[in-house]
C-alpha positions in Angstrom: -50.4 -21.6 -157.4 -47.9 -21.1 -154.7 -44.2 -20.2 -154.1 -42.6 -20.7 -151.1 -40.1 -18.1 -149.9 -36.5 -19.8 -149.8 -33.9 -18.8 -147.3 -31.6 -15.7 -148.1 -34.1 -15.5 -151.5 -35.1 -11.6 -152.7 -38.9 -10.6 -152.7 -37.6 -9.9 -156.5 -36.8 -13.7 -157.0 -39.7 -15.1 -155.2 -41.7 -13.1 -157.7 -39.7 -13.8 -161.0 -40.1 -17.7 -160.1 -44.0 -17.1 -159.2 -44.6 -15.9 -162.6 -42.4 -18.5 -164.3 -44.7 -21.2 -162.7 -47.8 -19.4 -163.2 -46.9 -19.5 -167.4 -45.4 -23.4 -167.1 -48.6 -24.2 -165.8 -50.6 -21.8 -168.3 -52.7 -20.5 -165.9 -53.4 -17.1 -167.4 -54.8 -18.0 -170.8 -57.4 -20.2 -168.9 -58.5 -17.9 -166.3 -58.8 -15.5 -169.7 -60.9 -17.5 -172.2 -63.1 -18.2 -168.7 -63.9 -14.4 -167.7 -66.7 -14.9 -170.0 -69.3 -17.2 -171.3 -68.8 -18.5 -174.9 -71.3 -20.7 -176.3 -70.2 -24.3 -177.4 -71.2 -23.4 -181.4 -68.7 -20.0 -180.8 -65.9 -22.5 -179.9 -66.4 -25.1 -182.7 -66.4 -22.0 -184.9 -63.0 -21.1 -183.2 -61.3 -24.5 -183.6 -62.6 -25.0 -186.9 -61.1 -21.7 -188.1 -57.7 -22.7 -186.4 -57.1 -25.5 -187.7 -58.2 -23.8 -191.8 -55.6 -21.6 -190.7 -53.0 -24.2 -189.6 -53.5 -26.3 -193.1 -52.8 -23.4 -195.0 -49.5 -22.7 -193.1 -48.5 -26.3 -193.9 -49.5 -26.1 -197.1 -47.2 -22.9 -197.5 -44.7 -24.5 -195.9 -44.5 -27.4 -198.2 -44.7 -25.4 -201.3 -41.7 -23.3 -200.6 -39.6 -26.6 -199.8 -41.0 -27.8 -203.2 -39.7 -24.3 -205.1 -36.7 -24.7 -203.0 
């Protein structure tokens, strides 16, 4: 990732826009999930408890527009 200094632009700017691009891009939770190893059965594990997680919210979600 890289920023190029604009004329008459602060260090402070040139920073604050660095980081903006660097979360657009979602650089940071890659570089995280990648500082270590995880086997492929640990990440089906992960996805599959994701997406139980997600089908309950719905399901919540529905129910209160149905009480509603």
């Amino acid at each position: 990732m890289t920023v190029q200094l604009r004329p008459g632009e602060s260090q402070d700017n040139l920073l604050k826009r660095f980081r903006k691009a660097v979360a657009e891009a979602r650089i940071l939770p890659t570089v995280r999930q990648k500082r270590w190893f995880t086997p492929k059965s640990e990440l089906r594990r992960i996805k599959k408890q994701k997406a139980i997680r997600k089908a309950r919210r719905t399901m919540r979600k529905r129910e209160m527009r149905i009480q509603s």
